[in-house]
C-alpha angles and dihedrals in degrees: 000000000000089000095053098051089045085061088047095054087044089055091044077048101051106048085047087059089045096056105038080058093049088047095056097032078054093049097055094049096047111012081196087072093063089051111129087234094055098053089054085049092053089050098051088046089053097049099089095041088055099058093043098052090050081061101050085033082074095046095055098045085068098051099270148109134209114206095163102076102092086055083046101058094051092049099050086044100058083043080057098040092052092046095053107028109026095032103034097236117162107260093254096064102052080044095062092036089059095048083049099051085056103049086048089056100050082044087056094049087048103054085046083052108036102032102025094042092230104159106256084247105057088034082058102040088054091054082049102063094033089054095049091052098042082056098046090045097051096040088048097197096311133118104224098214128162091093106174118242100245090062085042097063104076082057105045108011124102123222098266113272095015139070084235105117134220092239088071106046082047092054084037094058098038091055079051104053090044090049096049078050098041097046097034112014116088087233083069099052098047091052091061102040093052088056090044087057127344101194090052098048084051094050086046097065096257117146092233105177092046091059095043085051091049082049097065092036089057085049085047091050094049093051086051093049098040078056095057091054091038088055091040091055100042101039091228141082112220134188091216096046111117098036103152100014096112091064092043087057100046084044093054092045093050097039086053090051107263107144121240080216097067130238104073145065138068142255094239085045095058085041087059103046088042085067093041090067096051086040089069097032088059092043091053091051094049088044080055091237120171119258079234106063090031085064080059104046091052088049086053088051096044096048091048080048091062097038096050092047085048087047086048088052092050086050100045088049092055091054 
């Protein structure tokens, strides 16, 4: 166990020392990166790939992956968006409705994985694609805009007397209370011991396939609340909204040393690498690079994510 969390504290480490390094290589290339503004910029776009990436973080300590939650945050943001705007429900219900739904999908991807055996890719995959059509289908081309501005506030208001936002007390909360779950809940340990090794969690009495299936509800949750703060931000509810966070998130958890593997990595570690990510996607826009060739950039990082986290198993299987 000490050896383990001595590898978790090196690849939190590691990506800390990853970032600082990208921060200062950005801010000499471009002193506006290193603005007080923009780093609150950069906190407030990292916000929604954060939470998103706690959620799939769980998923993938266990073994699995969860490619269905960009689908997933549209779709849980046009069933908000009916609910509020076309149907006149108070904010809080279309709020919690929209939590729910997610947490219904990931349950959903969790029963096909867990009972009926469908490798977590191909079960995801299929929610997916059913998410991004049911949101297509309902919003029916249209963008559902006219948000209050109560519902508004968790997407666009300050802490009062400072320039910090509520997004990212929220975000901040929400990394403390999955860390205190994930290090001393029992939720936590079994997680990782299921990653660590599957067949022995299940000998040891563990109910193996509830808590896989707890693992992609909790990924579910956190889509249908990075929807909430992505609505509340941008004023709108799109069908296409989400297209390509799955891949940021993975990206986040991997960057921040969580092993694709299962088994390993850590909440702050995925925080970090989620920032890391938006981190580079800020400085690419500054440094007026194309949307094109960002799309590649961010395909290079991914795929050095997931060799240096192949080259650290090889490694860890040596030893």
């Amino acid at each position: 166990m000490k050896e383990k969390l001595k590898k978790i504290d090196l690849s939190n480490a590691s990506a800390l020392i990853v970032l600082i390094v990208l921060c200062i290589g950005l801010t000499i290339a471009e002193p506006a990166f290193g603005s007080v503004a923009n780093l609150i910029n950069i906190l407030q776009q990292v916000t929604v790939i954060a939470v998103l990436a706690l959620g799939v973080n769980v998923v993938i300590f266990t073994g699995g992956i969860d490619i269905s939650v960009g689908s997933v945050v549209a779709f849980t943001g046009i069933v908000m968006g009916k609910l509020i705007v076309e149907n006149g429900m108070p904010d809080i219900v279309g709020v919690i409705a929209a939590v729910l739904v997610g947490a219904a999908c990931g349950t959903f991807n969790g029963i096909m994985i867990s009972k009926f055996k469908l490798q977590p890719m191909i079960a995801t995959l299929a929610m997916m694609s059913m998410a991004r059509g049911a949101a297509y289908t309902l919003a029916d081309g249209q963008t559902i805009t006219g948000y209050s501005a109560g519902f508004r506030w968790i997407g666009i208001a300050n802490i009062p007397g400072t320039a910090i936002p509520v997004q990212i007390v929220f975000m901040v909360l929400l990394y403390i209370v999955f860390y205190y779950v994930m290090k001393y809940r029992k939720f936590g340990r079994y997680i990782y011991s299921i990653g660590g090794n599957e067949e022995a969690t299940r000998l040891s009495g563990i109910n193996v396939d509830k808590y896989k299936t707890l693992a992609y509800t909790v990924s579910g949750l956190c889509a249908g609340i990075a929807s909430v703060i992505l609505v509340a931000k941008l004023n709108s509810a799109q069908s296409v909204a989400g297209l390509d966070y799955e891949m940021d998130a993975i990206a986040s958890c991997v960057i921040g040393g969580t092993s694709l593997l299962g088994g390993f990595g850590s909440v702050w570690g995925t925080f970090v690498g989620s920032i890391i990510m938006i981190v580079i996607r800020n400085g690419l826009n500054l440094l007026n690079v194309s949307s094109n060739l960002q799309k590649l950039v961010i395909g290079v990082v991914i795929l050095l994510a997931v060799l240096a986290d192949s080259i650290r198993n090889k490694a860890a299987a040596k030893k």
